[in-house]
N, C-alpha and C positions, 0 to 999 in steps of 0.2 A: 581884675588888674592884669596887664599885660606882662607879659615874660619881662619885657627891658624895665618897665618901674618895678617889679619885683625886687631883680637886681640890684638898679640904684637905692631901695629903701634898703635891701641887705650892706653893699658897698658905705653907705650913711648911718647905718647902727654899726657897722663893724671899725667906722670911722671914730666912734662917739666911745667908741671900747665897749657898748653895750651889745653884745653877744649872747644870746640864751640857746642852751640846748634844750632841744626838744623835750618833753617831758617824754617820761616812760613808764609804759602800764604800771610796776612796782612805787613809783613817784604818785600817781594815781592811788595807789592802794592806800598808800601812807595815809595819802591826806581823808579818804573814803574809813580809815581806822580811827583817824585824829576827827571826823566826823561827830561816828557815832560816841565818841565821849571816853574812845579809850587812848592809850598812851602806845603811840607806836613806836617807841623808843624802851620801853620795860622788856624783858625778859623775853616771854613769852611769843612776844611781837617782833621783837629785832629787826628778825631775818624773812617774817613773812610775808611783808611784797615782793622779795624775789622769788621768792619758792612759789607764790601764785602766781605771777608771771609765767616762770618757767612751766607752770603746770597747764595754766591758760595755754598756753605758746603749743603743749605738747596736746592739749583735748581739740585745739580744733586745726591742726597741724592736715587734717584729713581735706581741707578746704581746700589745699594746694597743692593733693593730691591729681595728676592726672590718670585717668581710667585707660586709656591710652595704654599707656610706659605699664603700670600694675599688670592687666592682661598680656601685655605681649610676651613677658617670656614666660607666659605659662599655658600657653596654646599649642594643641597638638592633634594634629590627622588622625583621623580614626576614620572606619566601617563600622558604625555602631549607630542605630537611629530610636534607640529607648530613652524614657525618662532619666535624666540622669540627675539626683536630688543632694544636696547636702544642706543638713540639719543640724540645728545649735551651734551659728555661727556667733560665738558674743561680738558683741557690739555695744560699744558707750560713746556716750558725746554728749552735747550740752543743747537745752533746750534753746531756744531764739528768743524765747518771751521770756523766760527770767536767770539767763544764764547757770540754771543748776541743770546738776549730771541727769540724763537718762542711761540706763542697761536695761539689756535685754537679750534674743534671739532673733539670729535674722535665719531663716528658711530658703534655698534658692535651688530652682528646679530648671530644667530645660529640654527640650525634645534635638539634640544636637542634628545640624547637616553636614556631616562631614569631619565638622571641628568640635574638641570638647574644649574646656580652659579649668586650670587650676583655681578654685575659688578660696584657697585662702587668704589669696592677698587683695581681695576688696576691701574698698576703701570703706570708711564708717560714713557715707551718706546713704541715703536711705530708699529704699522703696522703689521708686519711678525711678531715680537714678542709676539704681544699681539693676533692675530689671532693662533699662535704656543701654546701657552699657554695654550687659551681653547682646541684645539684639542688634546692635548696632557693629561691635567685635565681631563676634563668629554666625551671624545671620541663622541662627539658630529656627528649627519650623516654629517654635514657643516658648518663652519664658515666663514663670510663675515665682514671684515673691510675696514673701507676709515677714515680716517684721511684728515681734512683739515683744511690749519695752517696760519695765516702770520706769514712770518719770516722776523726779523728788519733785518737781515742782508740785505736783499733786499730792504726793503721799507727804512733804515735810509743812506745805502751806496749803491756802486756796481750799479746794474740797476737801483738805483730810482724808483720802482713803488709803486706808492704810494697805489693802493688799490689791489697789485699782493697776490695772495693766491696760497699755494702749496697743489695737491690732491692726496693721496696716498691709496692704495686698494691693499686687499690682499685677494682673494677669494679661498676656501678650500673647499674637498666633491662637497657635492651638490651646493657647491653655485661659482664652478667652471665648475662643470659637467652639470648643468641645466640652460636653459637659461632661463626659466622664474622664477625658485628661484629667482638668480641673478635681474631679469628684477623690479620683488617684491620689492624686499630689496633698490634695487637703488629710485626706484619710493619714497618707504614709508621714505627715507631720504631726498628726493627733496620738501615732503610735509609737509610745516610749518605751 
């Protein structure tokens, strides 16, 4: 449909006094309550399609995070060319395939050139992303990430396990090319 009949069919319902606002995620929820057979008007229920809303709104708020703006004001000159590691970073966020929570640990190391950066304000995307990020920021000689998560979708449905964990690693530079960087970094994570 082209922008101008857009228009006219808006101008012709607004004509007609037929006006709908858009539904909204807690609008959704109601009727997904009034679904499964409960009463989303009782008690219990009232108020929560807005509170999942707002909760939705705030789990995946990381989406429209730019990696950019987070790194920038937390980068700073250094003379220092050692592994530089930080470990048990939490992290939660929502699965893609059946929107329930994962938590976990994210791990993130790098061999700095010059530049180190503050890594508490990475964003909650994952892995390639956030290993992407620094090498791409402070051109670092290597960056190494593992992320490891429970995901409910495993432990509450589907396979059942109950203390299953997911390990994910992304190694860059020297911490692809060297095996004992790598060997370093995995060790200094193994030890709590």
């Amino acid at each position: 449909m082209t922008e101008k009949a857009k228009r006219t069919e808006e101008l012709a319902l607004t004509e007609t006094g037929i006006v709908e606002k858009p539904e909204s995620i807690a609008d959704l929820v109601r009727r997904m309550i009034h679904l499964i057979g409960e009463d989303p008007e009782r008690d219990g229920l009232r108020h929560t399609p807005e509170r999942f809303e707002k909760a939705l709104r705030f789990l995946t708020s990381g989406y429209h995070q730019d990696p950019e703006k987070l790194l920038n004001g937390a980068m700073f000159s250094v003379c220092y060319d050692q592994m530089v590691l930080v470990k048990d970073i939490e992290i939660y966020s929502l699965c893609e395939h059946h929107m329930l929570p994962f938590f976990g640990k994210c791990h993130v190391a790098y061999i700095p050139d010059k530049k180190v950066v503050g890594l508490s304000k990475i964003p909650q995307r994952l892995t390639n992303q956030i290993a992407s990020a620094i090498q791409q920021k402070i051109c670092p000689l290597g960056v190494g990430v593992v992320v490891e998560a429970r995901h409910l979708c495993m432990v509450m449905r589907g396979v059942e396990k109950q203390n299953s964990q997911t390990v994910t690693s992304a190694m860059l530079g020297a911490f692809r090319e060297n095996v004992q960087t790598r060997e370093e970094f995995l060790s200094l994570i193994r030890d709590k």
